[in-house]
N, C-alpha and C positions, 0 to 999 in steps of 0.2 A: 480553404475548406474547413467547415466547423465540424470537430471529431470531440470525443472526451477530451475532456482534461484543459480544451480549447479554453483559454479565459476570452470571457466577452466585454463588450458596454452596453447599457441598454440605450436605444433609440427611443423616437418616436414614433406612435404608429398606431391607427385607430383601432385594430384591433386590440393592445395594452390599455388603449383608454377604455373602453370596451370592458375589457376585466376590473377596471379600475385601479389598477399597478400603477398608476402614473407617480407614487411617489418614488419609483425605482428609477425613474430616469437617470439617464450620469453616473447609475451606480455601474460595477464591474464585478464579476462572479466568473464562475466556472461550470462549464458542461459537465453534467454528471450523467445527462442520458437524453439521446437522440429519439423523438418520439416522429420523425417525417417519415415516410416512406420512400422506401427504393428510387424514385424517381422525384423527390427531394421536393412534393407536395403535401408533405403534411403540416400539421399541424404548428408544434415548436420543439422546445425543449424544457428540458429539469434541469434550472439553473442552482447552484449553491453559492449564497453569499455571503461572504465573510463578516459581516454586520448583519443581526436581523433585521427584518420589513414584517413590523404588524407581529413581529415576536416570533417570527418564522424565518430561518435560513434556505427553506428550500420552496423555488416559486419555477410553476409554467411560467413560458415565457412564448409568446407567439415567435414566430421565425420572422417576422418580419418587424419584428422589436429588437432583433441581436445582430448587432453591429460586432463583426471581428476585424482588428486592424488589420490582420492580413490579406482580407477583401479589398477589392476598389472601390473609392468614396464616391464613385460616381453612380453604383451601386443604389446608394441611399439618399443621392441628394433631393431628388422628387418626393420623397418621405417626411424631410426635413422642410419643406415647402409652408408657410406659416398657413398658404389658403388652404391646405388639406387639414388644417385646424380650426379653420374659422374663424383666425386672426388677422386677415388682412382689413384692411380700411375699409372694403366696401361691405362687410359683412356685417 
């Protein structure tokens, strides 16, 4: 469960491409504020990272870009799927 203070990874995932964060990928930061709602459909979160991106520590991050170890990887591996980026052979 991702709460404050939760450290994260960032993933991949159309929506980050979408913002254009992609250079966050791999990086690791920390929940500083929970922006989903109650029923755990919102939006993302306000990640802080300990290295700036673009000269800024504090980045939205879609929920479906924040990978927490304490999740199950099986979670994210349809995510991780190269065709949902348009990188497979036939594409």
């Amino acid at each position: 469960m991702i709460t404050l203070g939760t450290k994260i990874s960032i993933i991949p995932s159309p929506e980050l491409t979408q913002l254009r964060l992609g250079g966050l990928l791999g990086e690791q930061g920390f929940i500083v504020e929970d922006l989903t709602d109650s029923e755990g459909t919102g939006d993302g979160y306000m990640v802080l990272f300990p290295t700036p991106f673009k000269d800024e520590y504090l980045w939205f991050i879609p929920k479906t870009a924040i990978y927490d170890d304490k999740d199950s990887i099986s979670t994210y591996t349809g995510l991780l799927s190269p065709v949902n980026y348009g990188l497979d052979s036939a594409a």
